[in-house]
C-alpha positions as CSV (number, residue, x, y, z in Angstrom):
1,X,85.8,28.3,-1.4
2,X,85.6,26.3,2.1
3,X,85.1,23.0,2.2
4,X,81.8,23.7,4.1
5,X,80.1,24.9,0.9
6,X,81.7,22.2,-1.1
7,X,80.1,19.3,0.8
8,X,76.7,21.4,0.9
9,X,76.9,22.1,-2.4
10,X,78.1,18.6,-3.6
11,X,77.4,16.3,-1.2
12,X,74.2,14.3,0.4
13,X,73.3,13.1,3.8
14,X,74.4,9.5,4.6
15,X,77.0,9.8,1.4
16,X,80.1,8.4,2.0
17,X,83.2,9.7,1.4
18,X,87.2,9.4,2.5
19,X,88.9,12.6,3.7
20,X,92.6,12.2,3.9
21,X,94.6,13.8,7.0
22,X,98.2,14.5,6.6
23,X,99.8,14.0,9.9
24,X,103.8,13.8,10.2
25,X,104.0,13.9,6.3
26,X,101.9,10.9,6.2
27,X,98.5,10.6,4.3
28,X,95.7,8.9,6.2
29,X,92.3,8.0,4.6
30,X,89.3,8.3,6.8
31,X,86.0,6.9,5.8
32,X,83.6,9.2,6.5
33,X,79.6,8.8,6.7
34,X,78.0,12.1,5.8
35,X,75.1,13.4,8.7
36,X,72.3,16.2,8.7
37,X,73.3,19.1,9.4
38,X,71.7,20.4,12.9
39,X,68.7,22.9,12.7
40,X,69.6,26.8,13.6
């Protein structure tokens, strides 16, 4: 499963959530505000 069809399945616009990045063996938290996805 792709995380596409997780957050579409799971998630809500204008839910927040944190992603974490791994970058140089180092997790960063991100803070994310969930938008609508575009028409088409």
């Amino acid at each position: 499963m792709t995380f596409h069809l997780i957050l579409e399945e799971y998630a809500m616009p204008g839910q927040r959530i944190n992603v974490v990045v791994v970058k140089d063996n180092q997790p960063i938290t991100i803070d994310v505000e969930l938008g609508s996805r575009p028409p088409g």
